[in-house]
PDB file of the backbone (N, CA, C, O) and the ligand in Angstrom, with CONECT records:
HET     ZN  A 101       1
ATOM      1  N   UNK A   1      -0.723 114.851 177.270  1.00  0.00           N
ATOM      2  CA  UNK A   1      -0.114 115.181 175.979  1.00  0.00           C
ATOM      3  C   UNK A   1       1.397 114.965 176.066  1.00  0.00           C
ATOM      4  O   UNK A   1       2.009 115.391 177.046  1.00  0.00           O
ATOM      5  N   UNK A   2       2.078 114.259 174.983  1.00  0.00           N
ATOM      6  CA  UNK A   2       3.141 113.963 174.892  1.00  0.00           C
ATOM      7  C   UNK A   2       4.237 114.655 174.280  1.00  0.00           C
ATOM      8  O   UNK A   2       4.008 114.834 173.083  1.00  0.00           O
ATOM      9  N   UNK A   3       5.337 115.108 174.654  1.00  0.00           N
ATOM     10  CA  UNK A   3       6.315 116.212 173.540  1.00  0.00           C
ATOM     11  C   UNK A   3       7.637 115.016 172.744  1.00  0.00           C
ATOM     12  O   UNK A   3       8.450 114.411 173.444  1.00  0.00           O
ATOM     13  N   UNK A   4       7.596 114.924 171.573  1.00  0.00           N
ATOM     14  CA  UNK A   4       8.520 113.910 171.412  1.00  0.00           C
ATOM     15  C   UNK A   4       9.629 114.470 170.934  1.00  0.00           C
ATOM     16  O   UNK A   4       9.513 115.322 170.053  1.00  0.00           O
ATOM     17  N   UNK A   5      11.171 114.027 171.517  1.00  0.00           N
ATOM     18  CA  UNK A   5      12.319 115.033 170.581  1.00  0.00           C
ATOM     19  C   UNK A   5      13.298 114.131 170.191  1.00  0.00           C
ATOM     20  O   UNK A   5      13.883 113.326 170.915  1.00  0.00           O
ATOM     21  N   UNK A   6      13.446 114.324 168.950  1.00  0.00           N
ATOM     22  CA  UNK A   6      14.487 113.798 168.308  1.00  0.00           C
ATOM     23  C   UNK A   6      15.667 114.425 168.082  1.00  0.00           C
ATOM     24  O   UNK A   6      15.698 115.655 168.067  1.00  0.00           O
ATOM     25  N   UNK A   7      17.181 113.420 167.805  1.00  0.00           N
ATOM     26  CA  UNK A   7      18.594 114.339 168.183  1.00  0.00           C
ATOM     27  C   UNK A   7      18.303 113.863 166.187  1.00  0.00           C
ATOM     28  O   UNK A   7      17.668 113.086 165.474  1.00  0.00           O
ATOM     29  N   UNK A   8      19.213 114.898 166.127  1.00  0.00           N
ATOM     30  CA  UNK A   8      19.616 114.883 164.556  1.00  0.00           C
ATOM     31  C   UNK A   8      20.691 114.378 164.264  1.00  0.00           C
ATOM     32  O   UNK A   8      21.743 114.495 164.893  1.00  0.00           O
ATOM     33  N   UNK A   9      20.457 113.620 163.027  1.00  0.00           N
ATOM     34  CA  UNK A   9      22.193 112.693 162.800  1.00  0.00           C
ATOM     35  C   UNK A   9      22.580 113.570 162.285  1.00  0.00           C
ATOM     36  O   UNK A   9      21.867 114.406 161.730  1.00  0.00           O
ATOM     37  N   UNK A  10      24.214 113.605 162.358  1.00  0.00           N
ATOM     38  CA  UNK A  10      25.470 114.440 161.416  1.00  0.00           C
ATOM     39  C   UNK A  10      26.160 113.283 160.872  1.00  0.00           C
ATOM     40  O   UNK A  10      26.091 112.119 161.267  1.00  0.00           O
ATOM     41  N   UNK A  11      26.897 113.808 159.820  1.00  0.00           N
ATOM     42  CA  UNK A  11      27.565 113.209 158.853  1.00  0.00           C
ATOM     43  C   UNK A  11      28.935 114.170 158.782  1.00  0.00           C
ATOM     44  O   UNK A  11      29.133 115.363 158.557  1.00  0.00           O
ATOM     45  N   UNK A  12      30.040 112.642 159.195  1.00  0.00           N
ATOM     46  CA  UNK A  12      31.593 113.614 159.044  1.00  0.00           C
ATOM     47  C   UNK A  12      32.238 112.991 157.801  1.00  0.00           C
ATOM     48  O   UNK A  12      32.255 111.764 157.703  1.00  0.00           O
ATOM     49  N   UNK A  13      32.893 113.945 156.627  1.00  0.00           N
ATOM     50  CA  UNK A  13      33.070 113.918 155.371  1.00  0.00           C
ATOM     51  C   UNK A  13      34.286 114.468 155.779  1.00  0.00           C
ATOM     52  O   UNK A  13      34.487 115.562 156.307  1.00  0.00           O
ATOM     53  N   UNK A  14      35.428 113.191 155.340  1.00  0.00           N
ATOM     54  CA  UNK A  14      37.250 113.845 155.434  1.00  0.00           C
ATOM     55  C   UNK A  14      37.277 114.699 154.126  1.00  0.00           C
ATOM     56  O   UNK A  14      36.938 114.533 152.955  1.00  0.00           O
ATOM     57  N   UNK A  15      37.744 115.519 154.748  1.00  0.00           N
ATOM     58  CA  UNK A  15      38.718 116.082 153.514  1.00  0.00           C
ATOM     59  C   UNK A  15      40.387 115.962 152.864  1.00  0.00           C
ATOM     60  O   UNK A  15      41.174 116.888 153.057  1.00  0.00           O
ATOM     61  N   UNK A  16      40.653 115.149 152.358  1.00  0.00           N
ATOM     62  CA  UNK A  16      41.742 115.290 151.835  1.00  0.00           C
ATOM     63  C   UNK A  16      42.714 116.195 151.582  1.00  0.00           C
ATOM     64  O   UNK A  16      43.910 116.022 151.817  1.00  0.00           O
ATOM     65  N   UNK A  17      42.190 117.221 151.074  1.00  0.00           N
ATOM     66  CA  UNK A  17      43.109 118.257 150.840  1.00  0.00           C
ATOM     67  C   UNK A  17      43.504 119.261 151.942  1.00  0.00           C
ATOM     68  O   UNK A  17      44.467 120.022 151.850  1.00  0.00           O
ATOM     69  N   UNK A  18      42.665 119.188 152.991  1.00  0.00           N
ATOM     70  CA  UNK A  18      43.291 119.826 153.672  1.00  0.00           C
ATOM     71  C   UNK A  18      43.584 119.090 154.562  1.00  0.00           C
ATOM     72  O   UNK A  18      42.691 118.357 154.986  1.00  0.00           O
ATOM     73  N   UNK A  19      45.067 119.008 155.228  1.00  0.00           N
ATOM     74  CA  UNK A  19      45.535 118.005 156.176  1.00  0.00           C
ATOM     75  C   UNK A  19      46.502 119.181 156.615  1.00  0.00           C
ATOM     76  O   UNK A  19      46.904 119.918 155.715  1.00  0.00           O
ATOM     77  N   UNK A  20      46.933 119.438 157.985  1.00  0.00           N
ATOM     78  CA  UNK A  20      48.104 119.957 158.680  1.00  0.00           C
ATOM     79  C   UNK A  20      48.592 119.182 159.767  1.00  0.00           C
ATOM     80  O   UNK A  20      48.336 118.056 160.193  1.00  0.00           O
ATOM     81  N   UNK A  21      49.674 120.460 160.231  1.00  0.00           N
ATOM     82  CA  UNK A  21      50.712 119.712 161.047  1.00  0.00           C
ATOM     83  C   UNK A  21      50.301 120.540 162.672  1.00  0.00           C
ATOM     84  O   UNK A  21      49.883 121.675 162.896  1.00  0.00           O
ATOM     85  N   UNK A  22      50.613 119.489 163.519  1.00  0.00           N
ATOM     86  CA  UNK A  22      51.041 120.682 164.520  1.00  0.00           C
ATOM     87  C   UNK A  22      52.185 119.897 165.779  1.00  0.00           C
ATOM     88  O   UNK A  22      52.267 118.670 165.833  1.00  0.00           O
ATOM     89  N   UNK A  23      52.759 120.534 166.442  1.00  0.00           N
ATOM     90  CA  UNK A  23      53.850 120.413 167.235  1.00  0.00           C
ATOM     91  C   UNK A  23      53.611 120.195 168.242  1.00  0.00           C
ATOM     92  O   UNK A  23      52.827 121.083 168.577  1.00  0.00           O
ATOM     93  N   UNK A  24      53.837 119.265 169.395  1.00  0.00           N
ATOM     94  CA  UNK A  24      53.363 119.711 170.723  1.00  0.00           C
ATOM     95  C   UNK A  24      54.221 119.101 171.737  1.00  0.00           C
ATOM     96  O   UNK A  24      54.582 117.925 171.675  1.00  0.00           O
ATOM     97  N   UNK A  25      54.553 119.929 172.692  1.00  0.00           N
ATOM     98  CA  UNK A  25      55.687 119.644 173.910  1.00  0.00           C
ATOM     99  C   UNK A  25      55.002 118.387 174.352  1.00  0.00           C
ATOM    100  O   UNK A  25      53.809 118.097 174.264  1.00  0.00           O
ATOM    101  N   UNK A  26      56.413 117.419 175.046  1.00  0.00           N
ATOM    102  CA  UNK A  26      55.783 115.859 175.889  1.00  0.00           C
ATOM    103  C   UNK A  26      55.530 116.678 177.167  1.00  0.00           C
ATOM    104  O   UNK A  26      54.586 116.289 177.855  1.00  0.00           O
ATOM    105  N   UNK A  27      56.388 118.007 177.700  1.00  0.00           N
ATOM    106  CA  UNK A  27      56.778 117.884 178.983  1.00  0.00           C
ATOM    107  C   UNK A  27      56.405 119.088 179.675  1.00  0.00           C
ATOM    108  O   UNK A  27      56.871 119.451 180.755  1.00  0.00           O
ATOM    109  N   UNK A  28      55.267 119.872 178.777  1.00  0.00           N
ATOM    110  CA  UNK A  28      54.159 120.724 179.231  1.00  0.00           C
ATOM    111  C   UNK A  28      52.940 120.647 178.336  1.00  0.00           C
ATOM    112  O   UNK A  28      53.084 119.741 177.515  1.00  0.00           O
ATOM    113  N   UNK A  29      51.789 121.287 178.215  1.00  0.00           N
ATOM    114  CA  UNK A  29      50.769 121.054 177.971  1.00  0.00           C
ATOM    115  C   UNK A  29      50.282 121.648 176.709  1.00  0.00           C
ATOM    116  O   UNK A  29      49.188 121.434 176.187  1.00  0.00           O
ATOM    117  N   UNK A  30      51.387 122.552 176.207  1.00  0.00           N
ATOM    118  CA  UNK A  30      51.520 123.655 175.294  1.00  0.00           C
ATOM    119  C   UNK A  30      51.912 122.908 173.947  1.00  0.00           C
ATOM    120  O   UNK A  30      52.737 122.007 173.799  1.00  0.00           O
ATOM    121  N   UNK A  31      51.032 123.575 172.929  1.00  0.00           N
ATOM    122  CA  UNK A  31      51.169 123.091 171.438  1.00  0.00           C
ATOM    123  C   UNK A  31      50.916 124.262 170.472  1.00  0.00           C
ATOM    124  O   UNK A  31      50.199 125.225 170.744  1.00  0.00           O
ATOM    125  N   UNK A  32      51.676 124.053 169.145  1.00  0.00           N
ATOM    126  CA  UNK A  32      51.789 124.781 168.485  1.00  0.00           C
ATOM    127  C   UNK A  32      49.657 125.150 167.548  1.00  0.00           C
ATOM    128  O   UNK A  32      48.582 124.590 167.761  1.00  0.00           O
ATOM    129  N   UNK A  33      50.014 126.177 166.705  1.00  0.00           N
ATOM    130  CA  UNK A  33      48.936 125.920 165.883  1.00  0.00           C
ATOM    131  C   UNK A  33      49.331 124.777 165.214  1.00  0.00           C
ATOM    132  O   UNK A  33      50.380 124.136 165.147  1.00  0.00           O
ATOM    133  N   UNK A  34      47.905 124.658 164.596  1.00  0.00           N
ATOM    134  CA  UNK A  34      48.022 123.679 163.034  1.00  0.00           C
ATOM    135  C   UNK A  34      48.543 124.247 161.989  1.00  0.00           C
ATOM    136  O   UNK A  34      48.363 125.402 161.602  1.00  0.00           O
ATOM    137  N   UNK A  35      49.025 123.641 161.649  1.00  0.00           N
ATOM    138  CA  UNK A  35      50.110 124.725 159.874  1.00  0.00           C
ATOM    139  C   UNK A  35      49.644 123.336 158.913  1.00  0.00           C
ATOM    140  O   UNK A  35      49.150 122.236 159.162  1.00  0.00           O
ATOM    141  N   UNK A  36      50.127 124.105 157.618  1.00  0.00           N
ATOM    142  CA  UNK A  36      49.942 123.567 156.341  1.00  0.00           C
ATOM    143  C   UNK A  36      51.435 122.567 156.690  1.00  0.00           C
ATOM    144  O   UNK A  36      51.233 121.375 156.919  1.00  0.00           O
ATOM    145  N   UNK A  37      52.763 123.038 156.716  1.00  0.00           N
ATOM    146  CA  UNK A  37      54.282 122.298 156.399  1.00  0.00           C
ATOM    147  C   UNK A  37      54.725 122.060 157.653  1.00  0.00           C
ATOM    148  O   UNK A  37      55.026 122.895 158.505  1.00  0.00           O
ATOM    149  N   UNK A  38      54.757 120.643 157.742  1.00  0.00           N
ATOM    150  CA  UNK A  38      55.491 120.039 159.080  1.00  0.00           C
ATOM    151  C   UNK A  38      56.576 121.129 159.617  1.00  0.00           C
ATOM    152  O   UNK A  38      56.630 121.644 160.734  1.00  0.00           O
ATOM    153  N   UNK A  39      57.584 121.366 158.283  1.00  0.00           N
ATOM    154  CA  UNK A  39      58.469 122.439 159.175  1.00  0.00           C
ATOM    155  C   UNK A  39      57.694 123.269 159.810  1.00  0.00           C
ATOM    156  O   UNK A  39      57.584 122.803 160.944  1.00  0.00           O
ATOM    157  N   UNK A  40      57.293 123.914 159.758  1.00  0.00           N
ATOM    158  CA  UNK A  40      56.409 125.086 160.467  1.00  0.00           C
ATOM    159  C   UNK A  40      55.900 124.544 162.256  1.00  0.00           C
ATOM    160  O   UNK A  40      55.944 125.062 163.372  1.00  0.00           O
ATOM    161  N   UNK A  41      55.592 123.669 161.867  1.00  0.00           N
ATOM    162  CA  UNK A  41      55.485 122.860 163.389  1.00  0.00           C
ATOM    163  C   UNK A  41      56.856 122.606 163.864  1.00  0.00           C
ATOM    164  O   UNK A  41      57.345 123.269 164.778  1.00  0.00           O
ATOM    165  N   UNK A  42      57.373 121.827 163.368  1.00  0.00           N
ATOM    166  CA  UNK A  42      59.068 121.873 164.227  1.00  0.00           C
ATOM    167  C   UNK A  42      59.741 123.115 164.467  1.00  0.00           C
ATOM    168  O   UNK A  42      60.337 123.291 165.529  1.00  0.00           O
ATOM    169  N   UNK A  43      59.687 124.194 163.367  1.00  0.00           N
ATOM    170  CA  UNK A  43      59.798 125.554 164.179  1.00  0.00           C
ATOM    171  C   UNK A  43      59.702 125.601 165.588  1.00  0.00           C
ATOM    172  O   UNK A  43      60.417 125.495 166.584  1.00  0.00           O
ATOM    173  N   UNK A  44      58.391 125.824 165.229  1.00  0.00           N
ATOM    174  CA  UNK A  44      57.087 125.866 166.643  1.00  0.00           C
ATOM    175  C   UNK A  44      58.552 125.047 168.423  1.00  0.00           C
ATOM    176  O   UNK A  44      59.018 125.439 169.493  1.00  0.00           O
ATOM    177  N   UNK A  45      58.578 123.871 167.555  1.00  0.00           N
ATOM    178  CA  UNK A  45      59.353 123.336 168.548  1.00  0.00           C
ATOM    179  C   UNK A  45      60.720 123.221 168.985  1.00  0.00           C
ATOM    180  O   UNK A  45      61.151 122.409 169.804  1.00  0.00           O
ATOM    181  N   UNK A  46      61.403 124.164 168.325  1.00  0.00           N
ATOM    182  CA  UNK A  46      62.586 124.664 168.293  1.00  0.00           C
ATOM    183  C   UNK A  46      62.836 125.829 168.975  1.00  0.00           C
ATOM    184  O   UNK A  46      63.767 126.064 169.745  1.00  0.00           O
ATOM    185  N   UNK A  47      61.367 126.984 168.417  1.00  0.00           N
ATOM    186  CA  UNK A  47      61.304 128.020 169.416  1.00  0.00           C
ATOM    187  C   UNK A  47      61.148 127.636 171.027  1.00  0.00           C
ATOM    188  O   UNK A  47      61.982 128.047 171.834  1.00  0.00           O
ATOM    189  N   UNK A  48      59.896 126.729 171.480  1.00  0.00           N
ATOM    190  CA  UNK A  48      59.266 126.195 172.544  1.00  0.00           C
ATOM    191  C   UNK A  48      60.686 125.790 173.305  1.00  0.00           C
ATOM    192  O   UNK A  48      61.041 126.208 174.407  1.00  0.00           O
ATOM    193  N   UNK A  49      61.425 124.851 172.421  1.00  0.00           N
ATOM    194  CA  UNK A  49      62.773 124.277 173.540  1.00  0.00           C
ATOM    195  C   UNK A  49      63.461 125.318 173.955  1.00  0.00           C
ATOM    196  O   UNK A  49      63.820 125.334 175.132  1.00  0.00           O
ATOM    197  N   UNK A  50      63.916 126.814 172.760  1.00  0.00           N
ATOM    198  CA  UNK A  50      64.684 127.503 173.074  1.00  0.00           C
ATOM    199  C   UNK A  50      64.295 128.503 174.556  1.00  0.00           C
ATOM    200  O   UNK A  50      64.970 128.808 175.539  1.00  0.00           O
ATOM    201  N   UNK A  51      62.650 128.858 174.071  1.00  0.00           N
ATOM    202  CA  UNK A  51      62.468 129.471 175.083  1.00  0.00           C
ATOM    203  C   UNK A  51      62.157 129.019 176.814  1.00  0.00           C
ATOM    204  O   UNK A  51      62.016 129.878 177.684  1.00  0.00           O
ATOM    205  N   UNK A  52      62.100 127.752 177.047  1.00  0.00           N
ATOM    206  CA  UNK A  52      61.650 127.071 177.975  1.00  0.00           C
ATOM    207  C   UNK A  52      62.863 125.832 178.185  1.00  0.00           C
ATOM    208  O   UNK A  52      62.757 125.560 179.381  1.00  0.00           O
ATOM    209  N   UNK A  53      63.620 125.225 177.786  1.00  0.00           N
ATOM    210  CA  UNK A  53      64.232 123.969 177.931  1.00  0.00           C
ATOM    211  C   UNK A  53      63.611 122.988 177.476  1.00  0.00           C
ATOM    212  O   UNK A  53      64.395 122.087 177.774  1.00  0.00           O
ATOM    213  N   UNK A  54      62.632 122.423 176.885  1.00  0.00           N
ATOM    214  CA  UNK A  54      61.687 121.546 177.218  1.00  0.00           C
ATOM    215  C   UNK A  54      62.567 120.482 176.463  1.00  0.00           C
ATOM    216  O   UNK A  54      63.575 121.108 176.135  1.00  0.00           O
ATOM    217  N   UNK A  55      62.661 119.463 176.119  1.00  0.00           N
ATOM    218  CA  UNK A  55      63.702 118.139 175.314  1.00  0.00           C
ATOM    219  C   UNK A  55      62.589 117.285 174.153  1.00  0.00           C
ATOM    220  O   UNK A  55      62.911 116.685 173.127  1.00  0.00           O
ATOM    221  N   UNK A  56      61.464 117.448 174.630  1.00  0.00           N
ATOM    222  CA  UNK A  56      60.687 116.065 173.998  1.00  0.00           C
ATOM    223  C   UNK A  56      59.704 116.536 173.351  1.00  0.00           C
ATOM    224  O   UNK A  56      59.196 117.497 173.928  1.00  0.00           O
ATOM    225  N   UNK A  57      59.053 116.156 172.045  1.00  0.00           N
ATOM    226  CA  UNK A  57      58.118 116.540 171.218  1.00  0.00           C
ATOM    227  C   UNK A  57      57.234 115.467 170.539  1.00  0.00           C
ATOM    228  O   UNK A  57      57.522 114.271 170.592  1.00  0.00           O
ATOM    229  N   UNK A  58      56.009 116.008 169.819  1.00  0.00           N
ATOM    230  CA  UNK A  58      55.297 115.246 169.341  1.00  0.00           C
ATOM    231  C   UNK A  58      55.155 116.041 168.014  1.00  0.00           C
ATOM    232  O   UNK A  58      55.258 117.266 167.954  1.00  0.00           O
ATOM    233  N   UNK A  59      54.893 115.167 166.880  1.00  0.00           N
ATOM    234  CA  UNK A  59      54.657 115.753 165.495  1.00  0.00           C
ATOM    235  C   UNK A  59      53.171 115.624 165.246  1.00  0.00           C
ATOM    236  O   UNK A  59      53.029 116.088 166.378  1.00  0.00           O
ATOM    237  N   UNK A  60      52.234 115.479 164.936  1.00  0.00           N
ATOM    238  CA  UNK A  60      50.982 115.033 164.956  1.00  0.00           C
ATOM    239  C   UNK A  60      50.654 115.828 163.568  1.00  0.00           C
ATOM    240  O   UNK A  60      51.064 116.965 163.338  1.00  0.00           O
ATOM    241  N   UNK A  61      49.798 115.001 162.622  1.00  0.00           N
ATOM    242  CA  UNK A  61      49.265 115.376 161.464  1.00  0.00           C
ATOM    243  C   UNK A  61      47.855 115.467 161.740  1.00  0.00           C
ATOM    244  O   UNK A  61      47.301 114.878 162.668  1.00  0.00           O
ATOM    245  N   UNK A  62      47.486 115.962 161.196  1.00  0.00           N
ATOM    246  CA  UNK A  62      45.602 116.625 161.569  1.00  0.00           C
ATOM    247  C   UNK A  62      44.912 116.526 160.184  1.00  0.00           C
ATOM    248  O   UNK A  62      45.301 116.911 159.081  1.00  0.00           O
ATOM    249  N   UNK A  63      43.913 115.975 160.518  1.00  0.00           N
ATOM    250  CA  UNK A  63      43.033 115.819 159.391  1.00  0.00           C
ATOM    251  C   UNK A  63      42.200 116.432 159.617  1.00  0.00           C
ATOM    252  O   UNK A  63      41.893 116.265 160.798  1.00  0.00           O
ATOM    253  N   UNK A  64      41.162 117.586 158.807  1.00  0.00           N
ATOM    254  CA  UNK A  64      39.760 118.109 159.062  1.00  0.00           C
ATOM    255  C   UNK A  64      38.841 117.540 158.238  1.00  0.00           C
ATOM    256  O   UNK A  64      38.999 116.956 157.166  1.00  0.00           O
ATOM    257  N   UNK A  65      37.626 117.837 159.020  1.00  0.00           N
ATOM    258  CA  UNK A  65      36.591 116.919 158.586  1.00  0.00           C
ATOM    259  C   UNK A  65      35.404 117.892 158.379  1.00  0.00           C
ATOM    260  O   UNK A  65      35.457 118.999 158.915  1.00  0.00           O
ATOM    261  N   UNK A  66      34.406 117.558 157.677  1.00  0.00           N
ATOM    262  CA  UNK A  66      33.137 118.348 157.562  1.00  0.00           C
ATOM    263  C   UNK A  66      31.909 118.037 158.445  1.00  0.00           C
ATOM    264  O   UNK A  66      31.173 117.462 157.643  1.00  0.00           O
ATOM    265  N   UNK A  67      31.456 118.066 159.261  1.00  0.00           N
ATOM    266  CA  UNK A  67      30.062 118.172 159.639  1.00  0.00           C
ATOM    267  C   UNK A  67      29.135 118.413 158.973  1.00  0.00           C
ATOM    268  O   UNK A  67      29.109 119.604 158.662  1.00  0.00           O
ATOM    269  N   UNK A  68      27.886 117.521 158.376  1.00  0.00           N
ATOM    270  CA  UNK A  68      26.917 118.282 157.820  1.00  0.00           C
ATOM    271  C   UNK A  68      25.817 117.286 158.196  1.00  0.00           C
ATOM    272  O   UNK A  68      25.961 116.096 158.474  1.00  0.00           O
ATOM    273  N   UNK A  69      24.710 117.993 158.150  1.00  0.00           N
ATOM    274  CA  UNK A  69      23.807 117.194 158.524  1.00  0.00           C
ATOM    275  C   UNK A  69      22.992 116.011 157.862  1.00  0.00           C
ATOM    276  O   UNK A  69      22.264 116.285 156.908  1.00  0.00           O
ATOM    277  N   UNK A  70      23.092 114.519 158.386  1.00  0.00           N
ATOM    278  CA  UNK A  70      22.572 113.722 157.541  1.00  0.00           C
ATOM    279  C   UNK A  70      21.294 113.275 157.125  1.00  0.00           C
ATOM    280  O   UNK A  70      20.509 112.631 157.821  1.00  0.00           O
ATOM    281  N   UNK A  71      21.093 113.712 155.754  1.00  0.00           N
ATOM    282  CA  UNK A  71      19.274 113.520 155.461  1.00  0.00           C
ATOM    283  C   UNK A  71      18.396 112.652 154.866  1.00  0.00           C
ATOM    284  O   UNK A  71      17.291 112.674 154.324  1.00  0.00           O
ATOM    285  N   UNK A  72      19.690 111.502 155.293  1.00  0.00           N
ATOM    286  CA  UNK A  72      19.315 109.962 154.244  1.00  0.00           C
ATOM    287  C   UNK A  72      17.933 109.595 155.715  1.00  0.00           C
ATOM    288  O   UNK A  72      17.824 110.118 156.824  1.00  0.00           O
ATOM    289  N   UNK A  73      17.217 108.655 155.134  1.00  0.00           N
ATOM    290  CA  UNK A  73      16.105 108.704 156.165  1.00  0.00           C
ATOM    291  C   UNK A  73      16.432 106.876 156.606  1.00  0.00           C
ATOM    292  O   UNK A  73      16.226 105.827 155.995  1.00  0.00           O
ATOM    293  N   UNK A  74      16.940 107.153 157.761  1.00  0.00           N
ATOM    294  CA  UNK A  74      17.371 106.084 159.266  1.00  0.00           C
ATOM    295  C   UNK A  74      15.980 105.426 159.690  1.00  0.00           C
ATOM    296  O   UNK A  74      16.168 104.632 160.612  1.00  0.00           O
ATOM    297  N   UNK A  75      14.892 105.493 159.376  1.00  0.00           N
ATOM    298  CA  UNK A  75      13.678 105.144 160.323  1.00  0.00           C
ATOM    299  C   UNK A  75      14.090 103.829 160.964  1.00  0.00           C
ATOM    300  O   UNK A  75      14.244 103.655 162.173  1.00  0.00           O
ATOM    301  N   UNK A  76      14.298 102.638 159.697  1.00  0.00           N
ATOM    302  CA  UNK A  76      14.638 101.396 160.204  1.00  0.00           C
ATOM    303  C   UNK A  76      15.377 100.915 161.715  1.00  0.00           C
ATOM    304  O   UNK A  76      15.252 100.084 162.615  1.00  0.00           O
ATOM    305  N   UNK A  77      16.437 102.353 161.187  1.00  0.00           N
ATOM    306  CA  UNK A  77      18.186 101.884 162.176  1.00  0.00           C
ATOM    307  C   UNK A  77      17.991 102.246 163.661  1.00  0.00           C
ATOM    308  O   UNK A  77      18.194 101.667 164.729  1.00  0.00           O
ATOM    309  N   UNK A  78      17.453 103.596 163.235  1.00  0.00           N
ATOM    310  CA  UNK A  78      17.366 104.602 164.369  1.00  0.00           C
ATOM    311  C   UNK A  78      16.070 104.586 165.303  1.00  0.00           C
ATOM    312  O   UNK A  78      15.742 105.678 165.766  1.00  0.00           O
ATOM    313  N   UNK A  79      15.309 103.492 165.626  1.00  0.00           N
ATOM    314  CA  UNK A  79      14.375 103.260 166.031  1.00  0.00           C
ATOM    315  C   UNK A  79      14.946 102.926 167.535  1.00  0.00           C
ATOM    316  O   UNK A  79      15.900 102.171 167.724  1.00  0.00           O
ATOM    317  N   UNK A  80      14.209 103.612 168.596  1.00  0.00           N
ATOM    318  CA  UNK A  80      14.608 103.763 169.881  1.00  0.00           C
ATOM    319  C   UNK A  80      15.796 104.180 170.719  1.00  0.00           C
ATOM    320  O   UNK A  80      15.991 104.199 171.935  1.00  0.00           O
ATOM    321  N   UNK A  81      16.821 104.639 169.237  1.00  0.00           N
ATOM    322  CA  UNK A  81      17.962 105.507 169.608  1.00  0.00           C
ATOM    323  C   UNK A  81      17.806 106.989 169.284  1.00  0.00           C
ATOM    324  O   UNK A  81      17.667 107.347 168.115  1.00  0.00           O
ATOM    325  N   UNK A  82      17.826 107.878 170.318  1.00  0.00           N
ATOM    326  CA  UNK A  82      17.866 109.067 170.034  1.00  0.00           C
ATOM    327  C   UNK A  82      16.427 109.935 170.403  1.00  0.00           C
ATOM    328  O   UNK A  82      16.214 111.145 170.323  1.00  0.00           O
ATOM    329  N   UNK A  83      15.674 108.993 170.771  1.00  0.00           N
ATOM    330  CA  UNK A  83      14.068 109.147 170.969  1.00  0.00           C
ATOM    331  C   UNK A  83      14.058 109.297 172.430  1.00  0.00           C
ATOM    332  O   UNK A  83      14.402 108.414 173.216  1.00  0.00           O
ATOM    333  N   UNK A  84      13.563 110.696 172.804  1.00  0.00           N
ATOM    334  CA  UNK A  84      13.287 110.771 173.975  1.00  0.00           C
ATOM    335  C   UNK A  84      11.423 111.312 174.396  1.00  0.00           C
ATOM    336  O   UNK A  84      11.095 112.380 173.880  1.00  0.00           O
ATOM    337  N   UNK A  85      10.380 110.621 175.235  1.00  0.00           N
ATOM    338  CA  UNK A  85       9.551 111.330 175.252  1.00  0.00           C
ATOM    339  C   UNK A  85       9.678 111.686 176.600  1.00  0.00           C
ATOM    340  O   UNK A  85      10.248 111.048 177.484  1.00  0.00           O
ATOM    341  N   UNK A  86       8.977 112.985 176.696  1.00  0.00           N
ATOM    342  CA  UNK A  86       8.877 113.695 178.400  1.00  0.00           C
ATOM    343  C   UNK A  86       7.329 113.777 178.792  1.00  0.00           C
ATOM    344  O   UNK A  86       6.537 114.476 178.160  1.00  0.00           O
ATOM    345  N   UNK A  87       7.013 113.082 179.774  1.00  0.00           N
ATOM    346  CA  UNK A  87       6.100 112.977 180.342  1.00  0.00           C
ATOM    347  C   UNK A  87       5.985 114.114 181.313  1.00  0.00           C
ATOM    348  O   UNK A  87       5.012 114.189 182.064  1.00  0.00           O
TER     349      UNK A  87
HETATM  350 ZN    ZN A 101      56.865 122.650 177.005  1.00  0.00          ZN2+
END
């Protein structure tokens, strides 16, 4: 008798409206949260230099995305990907 398991597709849906900022040192490993206003991240990195020395930064904008699960039906595509049987 055979057990057959299939992985489930997800589906990632950008969101537009929500986009943030976040800050992050070149010259340790340490980064700010994500914020809504870039300033808020350069804060972040104004405090970080003051309290540490650090010189070098990164600005980085962040996009979030949705996960949801996709229920369009793949049979065609997805044939021998994702298919595992255990003997
Ligand atoms: Zn640092």
């Amino acid at each position: 008798m055979k057990a057959r398991y299939r992985f489930k597709k997800w589906r990632l849906t950008a969101n537009p409206d929500v986009v943030g900022f976040t800050g992050k040192c070149t010259w340790c490993p340490q980064t700010s949260f994500t914020v809504p206003l870039p300033d808020e991240a350069q804060l972040w990195c104004l405090q970080h230099a003051g309290a540490t020395g650090h010189k070098v930064y990164e600005l980085a904008t962040v996009q979030m995305f949705t996960a949801t699960p996709d229920t369009q039906d793949h049979d065609g595509e997805t044939k021998g990907k994702g298919d595992h049987a255990r003997r």
